[in-house]
C-alpha positions in Angstrom: 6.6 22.0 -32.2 3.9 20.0 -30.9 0.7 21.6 -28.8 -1.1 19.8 -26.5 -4.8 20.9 -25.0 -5.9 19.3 -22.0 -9.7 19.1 -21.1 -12.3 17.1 -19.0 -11.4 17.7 -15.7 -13.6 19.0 -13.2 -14.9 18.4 -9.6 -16.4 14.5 -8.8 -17.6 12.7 -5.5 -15.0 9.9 -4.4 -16.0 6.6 -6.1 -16.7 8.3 -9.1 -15.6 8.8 -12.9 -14.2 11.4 -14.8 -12.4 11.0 -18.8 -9.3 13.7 -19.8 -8.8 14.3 -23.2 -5.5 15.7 -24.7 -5.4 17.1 -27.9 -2.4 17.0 -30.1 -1.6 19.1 -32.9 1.3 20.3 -35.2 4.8 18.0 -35.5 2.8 15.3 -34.4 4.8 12.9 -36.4 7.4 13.4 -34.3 5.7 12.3 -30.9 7.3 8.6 -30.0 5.0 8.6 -26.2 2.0 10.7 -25.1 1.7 10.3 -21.2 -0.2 11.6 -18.6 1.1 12.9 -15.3 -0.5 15.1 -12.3 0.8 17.2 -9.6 -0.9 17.5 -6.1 -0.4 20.3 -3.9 2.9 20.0 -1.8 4.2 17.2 -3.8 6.1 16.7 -7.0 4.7 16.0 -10.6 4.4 12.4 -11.0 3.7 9.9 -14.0 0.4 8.4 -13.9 -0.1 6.6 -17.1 1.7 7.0 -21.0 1.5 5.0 -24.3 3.7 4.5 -26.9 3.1 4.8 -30.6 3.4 0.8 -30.6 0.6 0.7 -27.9 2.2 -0.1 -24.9 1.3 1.3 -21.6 3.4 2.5 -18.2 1.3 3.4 -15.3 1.7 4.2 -11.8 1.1 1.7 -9.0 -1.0 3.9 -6.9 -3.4 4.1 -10.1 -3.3 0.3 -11.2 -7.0 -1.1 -12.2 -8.9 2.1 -11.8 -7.2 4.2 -14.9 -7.0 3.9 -18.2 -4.8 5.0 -21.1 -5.9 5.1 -24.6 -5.2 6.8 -27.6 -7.3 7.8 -31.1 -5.0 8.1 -33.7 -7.2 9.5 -36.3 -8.3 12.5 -34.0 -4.6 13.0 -32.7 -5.6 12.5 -28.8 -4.8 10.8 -26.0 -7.5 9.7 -22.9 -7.2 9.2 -19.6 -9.8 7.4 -18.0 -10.0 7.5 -14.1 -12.1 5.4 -12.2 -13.3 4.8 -8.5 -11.7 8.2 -8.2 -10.2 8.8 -4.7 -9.3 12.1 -2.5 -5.8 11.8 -3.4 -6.1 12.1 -6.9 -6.7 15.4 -6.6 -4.1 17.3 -8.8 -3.6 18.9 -11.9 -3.3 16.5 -14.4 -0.9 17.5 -17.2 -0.5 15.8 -20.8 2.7 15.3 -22.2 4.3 14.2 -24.7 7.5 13.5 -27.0 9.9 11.9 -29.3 11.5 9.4 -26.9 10.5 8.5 -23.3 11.3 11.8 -21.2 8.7 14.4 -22.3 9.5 17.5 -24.3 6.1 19.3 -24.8 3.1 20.0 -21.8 -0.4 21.3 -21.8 -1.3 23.7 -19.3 -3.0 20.9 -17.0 -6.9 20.5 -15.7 -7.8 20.5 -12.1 -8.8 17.1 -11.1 -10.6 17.5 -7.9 -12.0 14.7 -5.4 -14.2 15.9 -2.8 -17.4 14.6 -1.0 
């Protein structure tokens, strides 16, 4: 089993910056792809940005040159840096991760919210 611990989010002003970590601990060998994905009120959960173990990087079009994915293997977490933040990423924003490219374990999320 493999736990994951979201944390960063938090209220910012549109145009502004925010950085989620994702902790990752127990079968950790295990994990092939960490991602991070969000869900907005209303609407389904989507993919926003995931890594492999080799390093490379899917992201969502809608989030293309303002976030970025990056991961510390010595401290077992994945980031997620958001950038010229805009009202409709407001979501929870929920790590994920697994042993091939569908996820198999969550975090609990943290409220990304975009508001003047």
């Amino acid at each position: 089993q493999v736990q994951l611990v979201e944390s960063g989010g938090g209220l910012v002003q549109p145009g502004g910056s925010l950085r989620l970590s994702c902790a990752a601990s127990g079968s950790i060998f295990s994990i092939y792809a960490m991602g991070w994905y969000r869900q907005a009120p209303g609407k389904q959960r989507e993919l926003v940005e995931a890594i492999t173990s080799g390093g490379s990087t899917n992201y969502a079009e809608s989030v293309k040159g303002r976030f970025t994915i990056s991961s510390d293997n010595a401290k077992n977490t994945v980031y997620l840096q958001m950038n010229s933040l805009k009202l409709e990423d407001t979501a929870v924003y929920y790590c994920a991760g697994g042993g091939g490219p569908v996820p198999e374990y969550w975090g609990k999320g943290t409220l990304v919210t975009v508001s003047s």
